[in-house]
C-alpha positions in Angstrom: -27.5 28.2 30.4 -26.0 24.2 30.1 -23.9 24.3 26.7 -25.7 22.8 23.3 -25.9 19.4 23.5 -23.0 18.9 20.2 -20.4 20.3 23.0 -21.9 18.4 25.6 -21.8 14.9 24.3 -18.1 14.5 23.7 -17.4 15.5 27.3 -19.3 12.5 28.8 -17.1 10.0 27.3 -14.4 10.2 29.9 -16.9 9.0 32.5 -17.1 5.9 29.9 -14.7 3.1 30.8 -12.2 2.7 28.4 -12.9 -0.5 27.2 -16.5 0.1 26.6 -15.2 2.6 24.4 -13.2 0.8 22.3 -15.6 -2.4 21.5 -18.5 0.1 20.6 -15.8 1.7 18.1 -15.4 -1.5 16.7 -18.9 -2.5 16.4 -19.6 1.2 14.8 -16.6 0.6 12.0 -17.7 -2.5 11.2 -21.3 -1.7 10.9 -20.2 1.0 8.2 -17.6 -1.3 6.5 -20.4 -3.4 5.6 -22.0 -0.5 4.3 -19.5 0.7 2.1 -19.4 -2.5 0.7 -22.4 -2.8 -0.5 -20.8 0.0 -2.9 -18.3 -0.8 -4.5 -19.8 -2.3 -7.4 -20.9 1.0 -8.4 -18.7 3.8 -7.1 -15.5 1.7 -6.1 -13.1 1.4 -2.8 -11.4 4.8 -3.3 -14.8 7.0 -3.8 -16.1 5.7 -1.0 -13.3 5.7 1.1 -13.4 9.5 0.1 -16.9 10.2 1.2 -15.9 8.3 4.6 -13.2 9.9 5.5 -14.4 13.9 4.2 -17.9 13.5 6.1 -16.4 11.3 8.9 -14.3 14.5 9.4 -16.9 17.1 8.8 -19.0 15.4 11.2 -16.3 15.7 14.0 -15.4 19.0 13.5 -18.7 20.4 13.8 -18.9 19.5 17.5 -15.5 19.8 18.5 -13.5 22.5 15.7 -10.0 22.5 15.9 -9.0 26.3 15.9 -4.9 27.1 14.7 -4.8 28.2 17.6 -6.2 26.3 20.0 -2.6 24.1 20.6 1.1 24.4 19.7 3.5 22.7 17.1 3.9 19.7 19.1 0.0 19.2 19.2 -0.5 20.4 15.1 2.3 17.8 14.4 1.2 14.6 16.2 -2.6 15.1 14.6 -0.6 15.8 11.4 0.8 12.5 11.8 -2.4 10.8 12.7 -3.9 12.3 10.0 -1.8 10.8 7.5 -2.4 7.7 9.3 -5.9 7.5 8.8 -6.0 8.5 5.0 -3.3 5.5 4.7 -5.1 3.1 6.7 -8.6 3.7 5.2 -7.7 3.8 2.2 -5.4 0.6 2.2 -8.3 -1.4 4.4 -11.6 -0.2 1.5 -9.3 -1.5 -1.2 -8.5 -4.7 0.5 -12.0 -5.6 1.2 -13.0 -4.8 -1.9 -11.1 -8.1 -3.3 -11.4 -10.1 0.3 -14.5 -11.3 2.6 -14.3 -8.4 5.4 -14.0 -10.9 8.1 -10.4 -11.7 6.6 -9.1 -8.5 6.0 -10.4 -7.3 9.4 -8.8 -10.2 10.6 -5.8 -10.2 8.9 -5.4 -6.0 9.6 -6.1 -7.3 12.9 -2.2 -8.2 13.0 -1.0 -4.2 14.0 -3.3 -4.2 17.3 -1.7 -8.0 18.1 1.8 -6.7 17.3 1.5 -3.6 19.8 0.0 -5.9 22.8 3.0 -8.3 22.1 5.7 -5.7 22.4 3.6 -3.8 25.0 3.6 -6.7 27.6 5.5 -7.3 30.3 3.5 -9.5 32.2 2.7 -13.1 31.7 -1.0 -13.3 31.8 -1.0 -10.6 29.3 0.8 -12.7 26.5 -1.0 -15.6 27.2 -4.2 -13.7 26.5 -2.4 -12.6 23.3 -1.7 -16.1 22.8 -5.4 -17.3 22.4 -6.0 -14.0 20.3 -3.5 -14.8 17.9 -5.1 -19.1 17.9 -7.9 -17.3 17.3 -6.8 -14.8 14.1 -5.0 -17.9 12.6 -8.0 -20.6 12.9 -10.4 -17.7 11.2 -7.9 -16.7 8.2 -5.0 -18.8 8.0 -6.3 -21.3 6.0 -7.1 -18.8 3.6 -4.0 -17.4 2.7 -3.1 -19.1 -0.4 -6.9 -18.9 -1.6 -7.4 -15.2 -1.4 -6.4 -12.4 -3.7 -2.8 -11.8 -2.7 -3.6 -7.7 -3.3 -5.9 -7.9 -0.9 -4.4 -9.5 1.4 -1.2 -7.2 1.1 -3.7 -4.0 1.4 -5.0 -5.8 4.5 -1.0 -6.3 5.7 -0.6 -2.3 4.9 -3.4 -0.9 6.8 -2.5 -3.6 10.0 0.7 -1.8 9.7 -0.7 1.8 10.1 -3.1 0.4 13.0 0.1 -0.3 14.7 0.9 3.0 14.5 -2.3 4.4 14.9 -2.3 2.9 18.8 1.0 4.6 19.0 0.2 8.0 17.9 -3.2 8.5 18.7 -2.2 8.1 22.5 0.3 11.3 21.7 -3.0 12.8 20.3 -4.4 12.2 23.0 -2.7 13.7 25.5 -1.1 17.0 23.0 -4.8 17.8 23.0 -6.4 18.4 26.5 -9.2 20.4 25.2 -10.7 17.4 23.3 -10.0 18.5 19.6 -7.2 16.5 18.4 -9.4 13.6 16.7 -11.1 16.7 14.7 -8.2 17.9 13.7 -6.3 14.7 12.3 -9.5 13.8 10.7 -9.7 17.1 8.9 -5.9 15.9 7.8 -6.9 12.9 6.4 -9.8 14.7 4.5 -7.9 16.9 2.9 -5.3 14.2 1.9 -8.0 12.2 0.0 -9.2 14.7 -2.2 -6.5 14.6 -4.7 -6.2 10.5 -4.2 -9.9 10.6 -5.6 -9.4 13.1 -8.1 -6.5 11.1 -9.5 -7.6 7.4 -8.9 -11.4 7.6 -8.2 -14.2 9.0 -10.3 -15.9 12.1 -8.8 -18.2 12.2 -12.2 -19.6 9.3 -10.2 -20.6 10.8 -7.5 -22.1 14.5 -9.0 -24.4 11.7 -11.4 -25.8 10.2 -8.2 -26.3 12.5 -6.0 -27.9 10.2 -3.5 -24.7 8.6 -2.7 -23.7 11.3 -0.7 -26.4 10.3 1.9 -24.8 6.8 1.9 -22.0 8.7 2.9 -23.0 10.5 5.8 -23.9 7.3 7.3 -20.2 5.6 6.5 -18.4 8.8 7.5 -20.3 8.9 10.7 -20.1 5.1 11.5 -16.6 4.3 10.2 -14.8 7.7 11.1 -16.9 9.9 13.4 -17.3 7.6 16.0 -14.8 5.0 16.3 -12.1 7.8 15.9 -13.8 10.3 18.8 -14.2 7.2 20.8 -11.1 5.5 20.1 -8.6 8.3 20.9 -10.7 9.3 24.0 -10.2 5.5 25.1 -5.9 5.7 24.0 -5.2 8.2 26.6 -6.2 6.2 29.1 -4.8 2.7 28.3 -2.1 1.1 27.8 -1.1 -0.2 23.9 -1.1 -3.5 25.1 -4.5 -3.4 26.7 -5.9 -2.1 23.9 -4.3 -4.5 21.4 -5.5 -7.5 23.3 -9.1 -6.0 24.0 -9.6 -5.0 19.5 -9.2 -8.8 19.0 -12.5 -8.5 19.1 -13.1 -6.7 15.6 -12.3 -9.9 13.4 -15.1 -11.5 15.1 -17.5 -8.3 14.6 -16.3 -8.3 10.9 -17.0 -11.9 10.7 -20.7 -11.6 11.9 -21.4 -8.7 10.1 -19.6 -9.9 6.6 -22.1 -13.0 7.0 -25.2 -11.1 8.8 -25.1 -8.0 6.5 -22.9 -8.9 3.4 -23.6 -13.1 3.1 -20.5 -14.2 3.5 -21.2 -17.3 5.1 -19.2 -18.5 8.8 -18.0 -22.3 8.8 -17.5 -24.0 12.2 -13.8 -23.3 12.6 -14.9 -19.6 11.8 -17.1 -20.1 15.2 -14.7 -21.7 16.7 -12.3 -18.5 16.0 -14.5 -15.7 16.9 -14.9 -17.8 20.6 -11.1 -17.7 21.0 -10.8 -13.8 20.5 -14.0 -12.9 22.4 -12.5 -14.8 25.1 -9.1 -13.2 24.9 -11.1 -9.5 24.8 -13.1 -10.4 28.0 -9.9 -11.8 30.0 -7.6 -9.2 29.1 -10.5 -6.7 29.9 -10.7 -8.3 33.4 -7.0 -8.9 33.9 -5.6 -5.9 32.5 -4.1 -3.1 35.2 -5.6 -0.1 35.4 -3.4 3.0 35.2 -4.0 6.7 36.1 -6.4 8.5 34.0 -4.4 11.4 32.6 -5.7 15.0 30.9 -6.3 13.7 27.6 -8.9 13.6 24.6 -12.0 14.9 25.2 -11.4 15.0 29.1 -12.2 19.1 29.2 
């Protein structure tokens, strides 16, 4: 009999390349950024960020559940660390956009990725594609850094920071985890660590008066967590920092396009302009970049 097709799904994504991974991840997060948006108004940044991260996780674990026993200390403590990762970086990234255009403060979070393809590098095609990424991050927000809310802007700073480490860890996840479970596990971390951030800085009356949010949170949870997380860490074990750095230069463009498409935050020319620079770095470094031996690692069993 094949195996229910929640256990089957995860497995194919090794056959995916890499790459391909890691752009529909972007796409998926910032599809449910403008989303969660739309919310703030009325539940704020850290309720929402709540309901992301607690049915992102949910979502995860029920296809791939994370047993106590199903890995060793080493394993527990690198999705530990991711875990506290995540609640960091999500929660630092919902409060920035919820005082900056999202193109901005994806572009500006943007700035941990760039930083691990710099130090990454050794080869000189690969900084030059770094190069027009980073012409590319400046010409979309640079003029804007004395307009926009400085909090936001250092919220956006903080969760480029934890992105930075995010490349770094989650490729320890990756590999700690051979049975595909790790990105379940630090998810259920970061779950766990938002409940008492809401129940100090949120409002959970909020949520129990309108129910119906909670559907709104299925849908963030599973674009914003579920499946840029799966997809992302699957894609870390089986490239290198740098590769992957240079190739998410592509999310301030998709935050860009989706802040004006989905949120109407409008795109000048130089915005245009900006988003051509990344996509171009994205698509050389993709064709440039060296390919390295795919080793046992997330959601390769």
């Amino acid at each position: 009999m094949p195996p229910p097709a929640a256990s089957r799904w995860p497995r194919t994504l090794p056959t995916l390349p890499a790459g391909l991974l890691v752009i529909i991840a972007a796409i998926s997060v910032q599809l449910g950024a403008s989303v969660a948006t739309g919310l703030f108004d009325d539940f704020g940044p850290i309720n929402i960020v709540a309901l992301r991260l607690i049915f992102g996780a949910a979502l995860v674990v029920a296809v791939r559940p994370p047993g106590l026993g199903s890995a060793g200390q080493s394993a527990w403590r690198s999705a530990l660390a991711l875990g506290v990762i995540l609640a960091v970086m999500n929660t630092s990234f919902y409060l920035a956009i919820s005082r900056i255009p999202l193109g901005v403060a994806v572009t500006i979070e943007f700035l941990g990725p760039l930083a691990a393809a710099v130090l990454g590098s050794r080869r000189a095609l690969d900084l030059a594609w770094v190069a027009l990424a980073a012409a590319g991050v400046w010409l979309l927000a640079g003029g804007r850094f004395e307009a926009d809310d400085l909090v936001g802007i250092a919220f956006a700073a903080a969760a480029g920071a934890c992105w930075f480490a995010y490349i770094l860890v989650g490729g320890r996840v990756a590999r700690d985890w051979p049975d595909g479970r790790g990105a379940g596990a630090a998810m259920a971390v970061s779950a766990l660590l938002i409940i008492p951030v809401v129940a100090v800085l949120g409002d959970p009356g909020a949520i129990a008066a309108s129910p119906w949010i909670l559907a709104f949170g299925l849908v963030i949870g599973l674009l914003s967590s579920a499946v840029p997380y799966t997809f992302e860490v699957a894609a870390l074990g089986r490239m290198r920092p740098a590769t992957y750095g240079i190739l998410v230069s592509l999310e301030p463009a998709f935050g860009a396009i989706a802040g004006f498409v989905l949120l109407a935050q409008p795109l000048a020319p130089a915005e245009l302009v900006a988003i051509g620079l990344v996509v171009a770095a994205s698509i050389g470094a993709s064709l440039t970049a060296r390919t390295i031996p795919e080793p046992p690692g997330e959601l390769g069993a």
